[in-house]
C-alpha positions as CSV (number, residue, x, y, z in Angstrom):
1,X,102.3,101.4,101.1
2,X,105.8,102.7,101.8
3,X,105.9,106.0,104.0
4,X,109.1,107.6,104.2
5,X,108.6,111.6,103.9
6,X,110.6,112.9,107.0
7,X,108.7,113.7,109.7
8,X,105.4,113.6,107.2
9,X,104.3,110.8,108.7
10,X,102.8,112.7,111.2
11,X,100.4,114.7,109.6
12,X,99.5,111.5,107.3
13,X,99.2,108.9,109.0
14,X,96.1,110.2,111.5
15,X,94.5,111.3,108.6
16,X,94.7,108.2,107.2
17,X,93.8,106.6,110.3
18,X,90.8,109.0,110.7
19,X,89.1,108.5,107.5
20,X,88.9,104.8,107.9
21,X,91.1,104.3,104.7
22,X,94.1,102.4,106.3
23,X,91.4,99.4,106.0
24,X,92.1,99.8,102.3
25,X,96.1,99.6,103.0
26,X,97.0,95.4,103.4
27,X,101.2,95.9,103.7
28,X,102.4,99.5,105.1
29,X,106.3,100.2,106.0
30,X,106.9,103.2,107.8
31,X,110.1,104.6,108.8
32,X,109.4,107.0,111.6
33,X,111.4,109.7,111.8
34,X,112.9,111.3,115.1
35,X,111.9,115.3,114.8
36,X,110.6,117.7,117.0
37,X,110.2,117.1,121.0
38,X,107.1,115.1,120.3
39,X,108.1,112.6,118.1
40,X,108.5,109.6,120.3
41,X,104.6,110.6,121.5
42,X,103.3,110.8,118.1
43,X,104.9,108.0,116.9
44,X,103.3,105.5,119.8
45,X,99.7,107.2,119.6
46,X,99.9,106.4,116.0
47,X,100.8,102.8,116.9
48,X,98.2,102.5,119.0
49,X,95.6,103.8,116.3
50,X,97.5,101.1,114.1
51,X,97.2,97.9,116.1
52,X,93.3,97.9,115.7
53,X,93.2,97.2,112.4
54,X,96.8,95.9,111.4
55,X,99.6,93.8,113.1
56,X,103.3,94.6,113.3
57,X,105.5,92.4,111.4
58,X,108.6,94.2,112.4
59,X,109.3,97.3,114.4
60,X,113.0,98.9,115.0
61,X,111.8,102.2,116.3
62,X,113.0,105.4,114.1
63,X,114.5,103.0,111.5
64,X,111.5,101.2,109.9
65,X,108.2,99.2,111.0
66,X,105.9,96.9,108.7
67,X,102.4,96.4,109.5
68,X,99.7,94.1,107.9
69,X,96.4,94.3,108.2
70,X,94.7,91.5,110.5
């Protein structure tokens, strides 16, 4: 899954997270994107959530990060 929907990723993402289908998701590429005053936040809380089911391939922060699933 490709996720690049400026500054989408935010609402998305913990959804996804929440519902238990990013277990479903093997390859994901996000680009994170730098908006509002809490992006940086988001973005690592959402990392966090990440890391217990995938691993990060790559990550150049606000550019793009790929994740597969352990």
């Amino acid at each position: 899954m490709k996720i690049n929907i400026e500054g989408g990723e935010y609402e998305i993402l913990p959804r996804i997270l929440a519902t238990g289908l990013i277990n479903k998701i093997k390859h994901l590429q996000i680009q994170f994107h730098d908006v509002g005053p809490n992006a940086k936040t988001q973005m690592e809380n959402i990392c966090s959530e990440l890391a217990k089911t995938h691993r990060p391939r790559y990550q150049y922060k606000f550019v793009w990060e790929g994740w597969e699933l352990r």
